[in-house]
N, C-alpha and C positions, 0 to 999 in steps of 0.2 A: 804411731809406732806399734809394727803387731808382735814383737818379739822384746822380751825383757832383758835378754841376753845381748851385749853388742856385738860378742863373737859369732854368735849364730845368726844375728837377725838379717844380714841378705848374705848367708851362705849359699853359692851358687847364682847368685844375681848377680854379683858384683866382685871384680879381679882387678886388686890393684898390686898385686905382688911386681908388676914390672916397671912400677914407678917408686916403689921402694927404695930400690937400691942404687939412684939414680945421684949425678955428684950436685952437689949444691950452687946454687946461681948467687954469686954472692950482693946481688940485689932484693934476694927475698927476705925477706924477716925470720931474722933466727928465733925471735920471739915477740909477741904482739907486744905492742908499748902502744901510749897513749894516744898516737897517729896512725895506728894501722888495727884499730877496730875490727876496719873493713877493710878488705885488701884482692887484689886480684892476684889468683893462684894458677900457674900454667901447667903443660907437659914435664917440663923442667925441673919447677920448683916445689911439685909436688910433696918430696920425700920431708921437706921441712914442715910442711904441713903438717903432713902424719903425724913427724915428731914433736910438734907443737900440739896436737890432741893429747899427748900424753900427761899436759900440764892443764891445757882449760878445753873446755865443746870446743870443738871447730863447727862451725855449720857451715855445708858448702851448698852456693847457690850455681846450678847448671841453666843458664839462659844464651841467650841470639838479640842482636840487635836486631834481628828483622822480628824477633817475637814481642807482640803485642802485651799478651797476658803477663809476659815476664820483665817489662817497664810499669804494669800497675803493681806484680807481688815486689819486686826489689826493693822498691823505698820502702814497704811495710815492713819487709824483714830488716833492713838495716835502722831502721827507727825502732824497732822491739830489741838489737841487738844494742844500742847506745845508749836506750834506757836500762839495758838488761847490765853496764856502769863497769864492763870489764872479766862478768861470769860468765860470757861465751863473746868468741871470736866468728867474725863471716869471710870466707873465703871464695869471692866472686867467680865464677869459671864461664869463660864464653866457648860456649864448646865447638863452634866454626873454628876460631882460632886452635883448640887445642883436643884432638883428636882422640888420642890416647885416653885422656880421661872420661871423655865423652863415651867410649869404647869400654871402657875396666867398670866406668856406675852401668852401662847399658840403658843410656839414656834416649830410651824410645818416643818421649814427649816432654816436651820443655813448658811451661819451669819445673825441674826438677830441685828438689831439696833435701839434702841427707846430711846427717850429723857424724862426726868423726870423732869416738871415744878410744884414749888408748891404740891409735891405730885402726881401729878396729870402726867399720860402718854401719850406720842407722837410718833405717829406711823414715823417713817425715812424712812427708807429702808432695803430689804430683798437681801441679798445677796450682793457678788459682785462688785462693782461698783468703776469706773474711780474714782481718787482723784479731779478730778474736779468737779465732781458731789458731793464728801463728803462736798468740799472747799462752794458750792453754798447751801447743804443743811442746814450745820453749818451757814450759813448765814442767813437764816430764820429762822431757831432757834432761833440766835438773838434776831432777830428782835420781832416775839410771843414772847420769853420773858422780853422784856421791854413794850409789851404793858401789859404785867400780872405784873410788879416791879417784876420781878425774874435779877436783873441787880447786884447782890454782884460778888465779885472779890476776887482770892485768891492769896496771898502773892508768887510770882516767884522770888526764890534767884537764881542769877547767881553763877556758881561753880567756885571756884580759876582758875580753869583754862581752864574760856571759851573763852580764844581768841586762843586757841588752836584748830586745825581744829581738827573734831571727825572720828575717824578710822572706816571706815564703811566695813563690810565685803564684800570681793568679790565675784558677783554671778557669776558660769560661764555661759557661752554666751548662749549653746544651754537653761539653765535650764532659763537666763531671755529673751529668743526667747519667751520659754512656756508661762512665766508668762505675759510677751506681748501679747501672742497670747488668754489667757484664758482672759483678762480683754476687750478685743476686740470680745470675743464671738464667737471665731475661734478655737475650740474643734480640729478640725482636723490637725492645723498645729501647734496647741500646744503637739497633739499626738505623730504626727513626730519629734516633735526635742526632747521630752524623750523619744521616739524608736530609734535617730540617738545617745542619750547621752549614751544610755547605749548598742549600739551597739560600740561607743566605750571605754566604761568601765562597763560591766557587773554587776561589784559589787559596782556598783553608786547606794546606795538606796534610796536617795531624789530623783534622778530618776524614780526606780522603786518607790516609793510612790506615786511621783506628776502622774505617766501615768496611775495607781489605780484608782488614784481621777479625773483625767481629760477624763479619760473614765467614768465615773458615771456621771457625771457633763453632757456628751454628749448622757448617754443613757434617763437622765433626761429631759434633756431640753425642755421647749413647755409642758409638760406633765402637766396634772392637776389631784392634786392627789382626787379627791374625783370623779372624773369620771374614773381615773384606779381603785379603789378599787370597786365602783360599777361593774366594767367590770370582775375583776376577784372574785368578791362575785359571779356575773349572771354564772361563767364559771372556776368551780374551779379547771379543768381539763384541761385548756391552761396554758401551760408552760409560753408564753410572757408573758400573764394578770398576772401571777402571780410572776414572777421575777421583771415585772416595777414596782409593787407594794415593792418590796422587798427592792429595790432600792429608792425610793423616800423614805420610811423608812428610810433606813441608811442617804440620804443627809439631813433627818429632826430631827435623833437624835434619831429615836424609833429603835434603834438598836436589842433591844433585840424582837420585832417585827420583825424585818427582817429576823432575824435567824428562829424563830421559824416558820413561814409560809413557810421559804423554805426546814425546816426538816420535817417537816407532808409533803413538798408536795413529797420531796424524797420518805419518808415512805409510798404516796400512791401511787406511780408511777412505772409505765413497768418499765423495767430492759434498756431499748433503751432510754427512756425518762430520766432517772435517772443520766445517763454523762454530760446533759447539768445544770442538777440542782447541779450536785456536784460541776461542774467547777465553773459555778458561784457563789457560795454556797463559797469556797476555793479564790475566787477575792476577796469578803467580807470581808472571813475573812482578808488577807493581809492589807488589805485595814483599816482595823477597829486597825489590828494590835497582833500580834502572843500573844501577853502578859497580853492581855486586858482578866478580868475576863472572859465578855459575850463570848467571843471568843472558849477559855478553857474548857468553861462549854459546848458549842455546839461543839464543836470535839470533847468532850468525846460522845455525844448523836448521834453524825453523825459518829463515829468508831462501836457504840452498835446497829446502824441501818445497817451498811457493814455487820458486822461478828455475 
């Protein structure tokens, strides 16, 4: 959090004034109780949100089912928000679904995470990151909201039967090697153990999905996207400038951006140049997922540009 202030801290980043005044869905929680911890918050239902900040932290999680990195942050933040016993609330947002929001934070790379005091937004963190770092950041969250009276607390029922230890699924070893290796910032040995997982079992698809995403995640990385897109505006005829670009797209959510910059670049490219744009063009897709509208829609458009 770089601003002590929550009225000023993403002044100018972030426009939620037109989910405001929005009328209420009366399936949202007028207020967190001891079932809705964790809760998913839409275009909609936003406005309750807000006015549930004004009693406890809301933290809001902006992720994608198709985002890799944002099914390893989630469970960390909602297990720090359950131990955290009722002093903050998590408001899940999947911003494919729900546009508006995704638009008002300017959520240029997912996982996005900001906290909502008093209405008012707090920038957390982008991406990624150690649960020790979530454990320290929720702790100055805290802290800014007792200096604002944002200090209300929501009702935690224990379940009939919590002295029963909780079955937790098992990861296998290579896939939590990866997930070691991806929160350590080590792309390349997190590659290797989904290339050793599904060498030996081919039809492991959380494998093949995580080595999707953990190759994107390593073409990304260090990259800044408003000096790739300058780089491939100046040079619309470099293949790299224009896949990195395609790519920071898809890890930011503007999916349907991605697609479309690498079907015109197909559509304007040598027939030699054209294999590297379709392979990667086809990673995408897998990657986004076979089923997904954008998907569907651009292989019908990338089959009427082959034939």
């Amino acid at each position: 959090m770089s601003d002590p202030t929550p009225a000023a801290a993403m002044r100018g980043a972030v426009d939620l004034s037109a989910l405001r005044d929005r009328g209420t869905d009366p399936a949202a929680p007028a207020a967190a109780t001891a079932t809705s911890l964790v809760f998913d918050a839409t275009d909609d239902t936003f406005a309750q949100v807000l006015e549930l900040s004004r009693t406890v932290p809301v933290v809001v999680d902006l992720w994608a089912e198709w985002c890799g990195p944002c099914k390893q942050l989630s469970p960390v933040i909602e297990k720090v928000v359950t131990e955290l016993a009722g002093r903050v609330v998590l408001a899940k947002v999947d911003v494919d679904a729900n546009p508006q929001l995704a638009q008002g934070f300017r959520a240029q790379s997912i996982p996005m995470v900001v906290a909502l005091l008093a209405g008012q937004p707090v920038p957390l963190f982008t991406g990624a990151v150690p649960e020790q770092q979530v454990r320290d950041v929720f702790d100055q969250l805290l802290q800014l909201a007792a200096q604002h009276g944002v200090t209300g607390t929501v009702p935690v029922e224990q379940p009939a039967d919590a002295d029963e230890p909780e079955a937790r699924p098992v990861v296998p070893p290579l896939h939590q090697e990866a997930f070691d290796a991806i929160e350590a910032g080590d792309y390349a040995r997190a590659t290797a153990a989904y290339e050793k997982a599904l060498s030996e079992d081919p039809r492991d698809e959380d494998a093949a999905a995580g080595l999707g995403q953990v190759r994107l995640l390593a073409r990304v990385a260090g990259a800044d996207l408003q000096t790739a897109r300058a780089a491939a505006a100046a040079a619309p005829g470099d293949i790299d400038a224009q896949l990195l670009v395609a790519d920071l797209d898809v890890a930011g959510g503007h999916v349907d951006d991605a697609f479309e910059r690498l079907l015109d670049l197909f559509a304007a490219s040598a027939d030699d140049a054209r294999v590297a744009v379709r392979t990667h063009l086809l990673e995408l897709f897998s990657l986004v997922g076979d089923a997904d509208p954008r998907v569907i829609r651009s292989r019908g458009r990338l089959a009427s540009l082959l034939f």
